[in-house]
C-alpha positions in Angstrom: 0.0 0.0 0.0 3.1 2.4 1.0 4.1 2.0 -2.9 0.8 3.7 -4.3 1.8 7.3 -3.9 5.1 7.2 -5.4 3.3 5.2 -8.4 0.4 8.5 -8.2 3.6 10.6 -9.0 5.6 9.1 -11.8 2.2 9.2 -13.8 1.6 12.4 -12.9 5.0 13.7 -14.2 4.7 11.1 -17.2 1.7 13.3 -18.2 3.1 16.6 -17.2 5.8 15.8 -20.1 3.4 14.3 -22.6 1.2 17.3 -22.6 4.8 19.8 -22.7 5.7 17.6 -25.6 2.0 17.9 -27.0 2.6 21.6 -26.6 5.8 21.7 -28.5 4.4 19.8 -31.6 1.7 22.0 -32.0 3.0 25.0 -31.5 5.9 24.3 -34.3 8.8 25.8 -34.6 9.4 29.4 -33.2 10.3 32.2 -36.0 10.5 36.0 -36.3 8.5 37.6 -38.6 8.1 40.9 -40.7 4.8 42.2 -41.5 5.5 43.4 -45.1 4.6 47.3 -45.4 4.8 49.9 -48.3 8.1 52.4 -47.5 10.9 54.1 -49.2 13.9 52.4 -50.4 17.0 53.5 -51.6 19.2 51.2 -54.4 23.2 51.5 -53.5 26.0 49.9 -55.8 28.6 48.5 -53.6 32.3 48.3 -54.4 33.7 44.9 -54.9 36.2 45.5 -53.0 37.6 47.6 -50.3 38.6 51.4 -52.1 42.0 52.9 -51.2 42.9 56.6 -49.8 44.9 58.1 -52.4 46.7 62.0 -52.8 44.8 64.1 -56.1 49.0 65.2 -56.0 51.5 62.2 -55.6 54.8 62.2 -57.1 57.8 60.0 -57.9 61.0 62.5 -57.8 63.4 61.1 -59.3 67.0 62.0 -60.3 67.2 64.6 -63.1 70.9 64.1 -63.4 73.3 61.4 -62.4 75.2 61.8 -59.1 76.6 60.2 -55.6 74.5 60.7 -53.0 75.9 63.4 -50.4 73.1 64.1 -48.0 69.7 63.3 -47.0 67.4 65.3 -45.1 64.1 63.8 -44.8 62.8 60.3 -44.0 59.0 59.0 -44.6 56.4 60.4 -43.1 58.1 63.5 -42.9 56.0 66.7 -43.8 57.4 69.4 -46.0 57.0 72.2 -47.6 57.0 73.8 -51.2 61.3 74.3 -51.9 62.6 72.4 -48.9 65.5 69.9 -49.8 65.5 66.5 -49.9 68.7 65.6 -50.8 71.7 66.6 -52.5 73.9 64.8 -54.9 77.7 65.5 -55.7 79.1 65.2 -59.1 83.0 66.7 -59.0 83.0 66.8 -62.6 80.2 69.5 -62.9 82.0 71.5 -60.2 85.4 71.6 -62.1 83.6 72.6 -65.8 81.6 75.3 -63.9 85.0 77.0 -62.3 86.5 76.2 -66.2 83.4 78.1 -67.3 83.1 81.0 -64.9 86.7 81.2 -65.7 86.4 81.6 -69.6 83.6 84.0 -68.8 85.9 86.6 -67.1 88.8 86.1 -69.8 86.5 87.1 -72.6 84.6 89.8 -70.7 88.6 91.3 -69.6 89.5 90.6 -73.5 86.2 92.6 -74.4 87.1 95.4 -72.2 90.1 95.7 -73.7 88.7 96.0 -77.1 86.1 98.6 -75.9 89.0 100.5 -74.1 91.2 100.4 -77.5 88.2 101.7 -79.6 87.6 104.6 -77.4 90.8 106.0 -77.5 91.0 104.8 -81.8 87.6 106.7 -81.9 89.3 110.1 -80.1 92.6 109.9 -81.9 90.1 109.7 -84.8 88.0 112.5 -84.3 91.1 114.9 -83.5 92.7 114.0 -86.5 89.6 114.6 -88.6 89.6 117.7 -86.9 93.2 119.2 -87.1 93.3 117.9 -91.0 90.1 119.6 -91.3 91.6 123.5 -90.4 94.8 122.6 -92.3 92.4 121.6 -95.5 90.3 124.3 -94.8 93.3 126.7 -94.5 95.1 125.7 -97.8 91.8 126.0 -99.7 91.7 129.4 -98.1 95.1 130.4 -99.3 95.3 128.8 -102.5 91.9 130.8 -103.5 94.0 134.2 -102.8 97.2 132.4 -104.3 95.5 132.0 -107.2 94.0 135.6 -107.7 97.8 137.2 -106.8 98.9 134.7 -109.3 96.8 136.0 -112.1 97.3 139.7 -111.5 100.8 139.0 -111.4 101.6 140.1 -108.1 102.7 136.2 -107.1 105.7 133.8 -108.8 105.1 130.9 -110.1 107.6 129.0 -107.8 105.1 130.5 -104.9 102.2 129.3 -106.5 103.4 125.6 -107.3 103.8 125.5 -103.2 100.4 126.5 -102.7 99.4 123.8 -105.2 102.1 121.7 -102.8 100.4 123.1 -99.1 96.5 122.0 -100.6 97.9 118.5 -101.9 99.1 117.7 -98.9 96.2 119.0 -96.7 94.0 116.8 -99.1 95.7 113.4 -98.0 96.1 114.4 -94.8 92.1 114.7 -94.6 92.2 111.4 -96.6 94.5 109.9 -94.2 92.1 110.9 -91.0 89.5 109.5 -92.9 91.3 106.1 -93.1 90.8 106.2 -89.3 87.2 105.0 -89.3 88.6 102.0 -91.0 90.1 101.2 -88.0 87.4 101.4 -85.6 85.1 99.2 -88.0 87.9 97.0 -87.4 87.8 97.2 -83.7 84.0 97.2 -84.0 84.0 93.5 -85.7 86.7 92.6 -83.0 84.1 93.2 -80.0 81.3 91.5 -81.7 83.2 88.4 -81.8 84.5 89.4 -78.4 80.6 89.7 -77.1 79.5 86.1 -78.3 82.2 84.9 -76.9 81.2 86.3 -73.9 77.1 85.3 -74.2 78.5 81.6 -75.0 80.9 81.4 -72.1 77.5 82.8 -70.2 75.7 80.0 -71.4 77.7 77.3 -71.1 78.2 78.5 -67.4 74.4 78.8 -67.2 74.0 75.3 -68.5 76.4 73.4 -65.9 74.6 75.7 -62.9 71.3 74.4 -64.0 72.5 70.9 -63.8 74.6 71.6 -60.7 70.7 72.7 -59.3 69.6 69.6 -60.5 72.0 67.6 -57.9 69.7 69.4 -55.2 66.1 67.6 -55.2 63.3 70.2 -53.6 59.9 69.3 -52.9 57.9 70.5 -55.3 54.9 71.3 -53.1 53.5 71.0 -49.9 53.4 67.0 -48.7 54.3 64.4 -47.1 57.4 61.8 -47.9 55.3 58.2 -48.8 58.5 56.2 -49.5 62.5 56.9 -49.5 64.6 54.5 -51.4 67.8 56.8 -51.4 70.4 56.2 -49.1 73.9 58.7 -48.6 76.5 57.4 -50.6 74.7 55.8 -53.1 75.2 56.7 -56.8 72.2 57.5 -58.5 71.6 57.8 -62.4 69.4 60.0 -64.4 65.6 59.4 -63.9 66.4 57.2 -60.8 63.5 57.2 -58.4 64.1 59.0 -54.7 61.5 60.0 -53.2 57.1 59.9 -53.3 55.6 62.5 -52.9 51.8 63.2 -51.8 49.5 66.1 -50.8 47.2 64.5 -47.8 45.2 67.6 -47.6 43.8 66.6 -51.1 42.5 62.9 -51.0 40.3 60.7 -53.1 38.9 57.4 -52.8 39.4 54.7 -55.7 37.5 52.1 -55.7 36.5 49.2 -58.0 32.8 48.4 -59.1 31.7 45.2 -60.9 30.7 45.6 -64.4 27.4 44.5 -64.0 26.7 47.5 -61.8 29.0 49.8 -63.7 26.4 51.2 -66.2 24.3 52.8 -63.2 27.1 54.8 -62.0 27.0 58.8 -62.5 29.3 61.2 -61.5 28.0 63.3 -58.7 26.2 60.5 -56.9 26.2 60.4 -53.6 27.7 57.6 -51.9 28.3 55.7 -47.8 32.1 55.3 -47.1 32.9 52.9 -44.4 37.0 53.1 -43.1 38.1 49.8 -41.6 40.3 52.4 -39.7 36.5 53.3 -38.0 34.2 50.8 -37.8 30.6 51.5 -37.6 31.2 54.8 -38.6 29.4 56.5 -42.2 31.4 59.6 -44.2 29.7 61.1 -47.1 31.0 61.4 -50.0 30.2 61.7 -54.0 31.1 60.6 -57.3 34.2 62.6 -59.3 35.0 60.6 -61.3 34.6 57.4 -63.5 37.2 55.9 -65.4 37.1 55.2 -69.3 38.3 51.6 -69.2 36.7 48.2 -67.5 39.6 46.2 -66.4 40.5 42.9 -65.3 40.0 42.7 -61.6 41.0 40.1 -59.5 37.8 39.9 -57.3 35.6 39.8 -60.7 36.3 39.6 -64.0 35.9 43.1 -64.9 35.8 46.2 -63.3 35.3 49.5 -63.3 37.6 51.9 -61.1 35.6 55.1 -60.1 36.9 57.9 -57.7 35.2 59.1 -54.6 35.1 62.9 -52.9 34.6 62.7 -49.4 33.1 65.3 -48.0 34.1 67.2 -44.6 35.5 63.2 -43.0 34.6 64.2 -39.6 37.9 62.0 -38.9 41.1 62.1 -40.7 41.5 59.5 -44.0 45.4 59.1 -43.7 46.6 57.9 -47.6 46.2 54.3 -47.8 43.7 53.5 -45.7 41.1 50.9 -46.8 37.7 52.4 -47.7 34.4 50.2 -48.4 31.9 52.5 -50.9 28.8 52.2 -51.8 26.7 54.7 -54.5 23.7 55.7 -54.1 22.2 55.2 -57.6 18.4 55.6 -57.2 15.5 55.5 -54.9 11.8 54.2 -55.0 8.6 56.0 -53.1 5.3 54.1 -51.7 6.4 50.1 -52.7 6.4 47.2 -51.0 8.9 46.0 -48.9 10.4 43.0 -46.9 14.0 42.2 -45.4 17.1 41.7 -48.0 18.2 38.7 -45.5 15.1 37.2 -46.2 14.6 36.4 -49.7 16.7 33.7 -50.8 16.8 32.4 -54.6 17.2 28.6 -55.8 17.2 27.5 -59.2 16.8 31.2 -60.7 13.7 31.8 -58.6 13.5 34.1 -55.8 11.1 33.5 -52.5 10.2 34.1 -49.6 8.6 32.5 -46.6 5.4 33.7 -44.5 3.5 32.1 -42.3 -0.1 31.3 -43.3 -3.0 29.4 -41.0 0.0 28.4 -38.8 2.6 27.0 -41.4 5.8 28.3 -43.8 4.5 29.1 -47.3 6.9 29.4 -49.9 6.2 32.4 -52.2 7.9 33.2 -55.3 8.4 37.0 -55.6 9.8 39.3 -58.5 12.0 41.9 -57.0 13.3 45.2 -58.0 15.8 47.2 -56.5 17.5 45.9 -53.0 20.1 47.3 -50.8 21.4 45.6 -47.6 19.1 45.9 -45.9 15.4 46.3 -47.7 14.4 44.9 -51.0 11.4 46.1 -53.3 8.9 43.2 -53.7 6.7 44.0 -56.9 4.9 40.8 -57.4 4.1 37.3 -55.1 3.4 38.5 -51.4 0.7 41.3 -49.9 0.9 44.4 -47.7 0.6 42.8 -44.0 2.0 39.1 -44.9 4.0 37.7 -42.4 7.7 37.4 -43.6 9.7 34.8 -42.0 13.0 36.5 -41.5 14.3 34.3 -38.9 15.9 31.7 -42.1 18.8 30.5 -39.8 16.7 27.8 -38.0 17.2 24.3 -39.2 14.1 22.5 -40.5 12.6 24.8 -42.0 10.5 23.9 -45.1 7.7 24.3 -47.1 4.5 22.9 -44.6 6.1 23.0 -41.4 4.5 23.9 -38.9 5.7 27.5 -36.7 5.0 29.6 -34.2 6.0 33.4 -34.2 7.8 34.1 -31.9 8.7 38.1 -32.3 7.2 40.3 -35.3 7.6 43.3 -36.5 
C-alpha cells in the first residue's frame, strides 16, 4: 500500500511531459516575422572591394641628373613644404667645368674690355685727327683761293704758286689719311662682336652646368608628405632614378573598383556611404568625381570599373592608404512594397520568400526590383501585411512546417 503514492507521482509527471511535448508539436517551430509594409527604399552599388585613400598630387621624384648621394634630409612620413630639400647629390665633374666656365667668362669679358677701351681712345685719336686735317684743309683751300687771284694779277711767282698747289695737296691726303681712321674702328667694331659672343656663350655654357649643378639638389615641389624613400647617402644614383614619393594628404580621393554588371548605373555626382576599416561603424559622405574610361580585369571579378570618390568634410582624418568600403547611391523608389534583403533567398533562378499562413511556412515566389542591404522592393508574389519569415537560420525549415512566431515586427 506504501508504494501507491510514489506510483500516483511518476504518472503524474509522465503526463506533465506528454502534454509539454503535445505543446511543443503544436505549437511548431518558433520564427521572427516581418509584416510586409509599403516604404521608401533607396538602391546603392557596392564596391567589390575595399577602395584605397589616395593623394589628387603624388609624385615620384626622381634624379634629373646622375650623381653620388651626399646628403639626405628627410625620411618618410616627414612633412614638408613647397622648396625644402631632400637631398643633394655630388658630381665633382660639374664642379670643375663650372669654375673652367666661370673662368672663360671673365677672360673674354677682360678681353672685351680691352677692345672697348682700344676703340675709345682709336675713336678720339680719330676725331682729332679729322679735326686738325680739317683746319689745315680748310686753310690751304683758303690760301690757294687768294694764291691763285695774286697769281693771275701778277703780283705772285710761279715758284710761290706751285707750293700752294704743294700746301692744298698735302692738306687733301692728310684729310684722306684721317678718314682712313674709321677703318680702324670698324675693325675694332667686328673685334668686340666676336668678343661679345664669346662672352654670351661662355654665359651659357656657365648657365648650362649651374642648372645641372641645381639639378643635384632635389626640392619638394609642393606641400606633402614623404610616402616612401629609397635613397640612401653614398649611393650613386643615375638619371631618372626614383628618390622619393611625394603626396599632398590635404587633397584625397577614394578609388575604388565596381563590378561591371553594376558599372552602367554609376553617375558622376552621386552620392555615396564610405565605411573606413580604420572606423568601424562609422558612415562619411562622400560623392562621385570621377569614373574611369576603361573596365579592367579585376581580381575579385572579371571586370571592373575603377571610379573615384570625394569625401566630403571626414569628420575623422583619411590618412593615404587607408582601406575604404563604398557604396553609390544610384536611385530610390517611393510608396512600394517592402520585406528584409536577409530574407529572400533564390534557388534555381527563382526568388522567395517564406510567411507564415494558417500556422505553417509558405513558400512564395516573388519578383524583386531594387534591393540594398538591408530592404528589397517586392513588386509581385506576397501582400501588404504578410508575415515574412525572417528568422531563415533555424534548421528544419520547409515548405508545410508547422511555426509559431515568436517576435514580429
Amino acid at each position: 500500500m506504501k508504494k501507491w503514492p510514489f506510483v500516483a507521482g511518476g504518472i503524474a509527471l509522465l503526463a506533465l511531459g506528454a502534454a509539454f511535448a503535445w505543446s511543443r508539436l503544436s505549437s511548431g517551430i518558433e520564427v521572427d516575422v516581418y509584416g510586409a509594409k509599403t516604404g521608401a527604399i533607396e538602391e546603392y552599388v557596392t564596391s567589390v572591394s575595399a577602395g584605397t585613400v589616395k593623394a589628387r598630387r603624388e609624385s615620384t621624384l626622381s634624379a634629373e641628373v646622375g650623381g653620388r648621394v651626399a646628403a639626405v634630409r628627410v625620411a618618410e612620413g616627414d612633412r614638408v613644404k613647397a622648396g625644402d630639400v631632400l637631398a643633394l647629390l655630388a658630381d665633382p665633374e660639374v664642379d670643375r667645368q663650372i669654375e673652367a666656365a666661370r673662368s672663360d667668362v671673365r677672360s673674354a669679358q677682360e678681353s672685351l674690355r680691352e677692345a672697348e677701351a682700344r676703340r675709345e681712345e682709336a675713336d678720339r685719336r680719330r676725331r682729332a685727327e679729322e679735326a686738325r686735317a680739317g683746319n689745315n684743309l680748310r686753310k690751304a683751300k683758303e690760301d690757294h683761293t687768294r694764291a691763285a687771284e695774286l697769281f693771275r694779277g701778277g703780283f705772285l711767282s710761279k715758284s710761290d704758286m706751285e707750293q700752294a698747289d704743294t700746301r692744298i695737296a698735302n692738306a687733301e691726303e692728310d684729310a684722306r689719311i684721317a678718314a682712313a681712321g674709321e677703318a680702324a674702328i670698324r675693325a675694332i667694331d667686328r673685334e668686340i662682336d666676336s668678343l661679345r659672343s664669346r662672352v654670351g656663350s661662355a654665359q651659357a655654357r656657365e648657365a648650362g652646368l649651374s642648372d645641372r649643378q641645381a639639378k643635384l639638389r632635389i626640392t619638394a615641389p609642393y606641400e606633402g608628405v614623404v610616402i616612401r624613400k629609397t635613397v640612401e647617402v653614398g649611393e650613386t644614383k643615375t638619371p631618372g632614378a626614383p628618390l622619393f614619393l611625394l603626396a599632398d594628404p590635404g587633397d584625397i580621393y577614394i578609388e575604388a573598383p565596381i563590378d561591371e554588371s553594376e558599372s552602367a548605373k554609376i553617375r558622376v555626382g552621386q552620392k555615396t556611404k564610405l565605411f573606413p576599416d580604420a572606423y568601424l561603424g562609422e558612415t562619411f559622405a562622400g560623392t562621385v568625381s570621377e569614373i574611369k574610361p576603361v573596365v579592367e580585369v579585376s581580381k575579385e571579378v572579371s571586370r571592373a570599373n575603377t571610379i573615384r570618390v570625394l569625401p566630403l568634410s571626414p569628420p575623422k582624418p583619411l590618412r593615404l592608404g587607408m582601406s575604404v568600403d563604398v557604396e553609390v547611391r544610384t536611385g530610390g523608389k517611393d510608396n512600394v512594397l517592402l520585406a528584409p534583403s536577409a530574407a529572400v533567398m533564390e534557388r534555381e533562378g527563382r526568388k522567395f520568400v517564406f510567411v507564415v499562413v494558417n500556422g505553417k511556412a509558405v513558400r512564395k515566389d516573388v519578383t524583386t526590383g531594387i534591393s540594398n542591404w538591408e530592404w528589397t522592393e517586392i513588386l509581385s508574389g506576397i501582400a501588404p501585411g504578410d508575415k515574412v519569415i525572417t528568422s531563415l537560420e533555424i534548421k528544419n525549415l520547409s515548405p508545410g512546417a508547422r511555426v509559431g512566431i515568436r517576435s514580429g515586427k
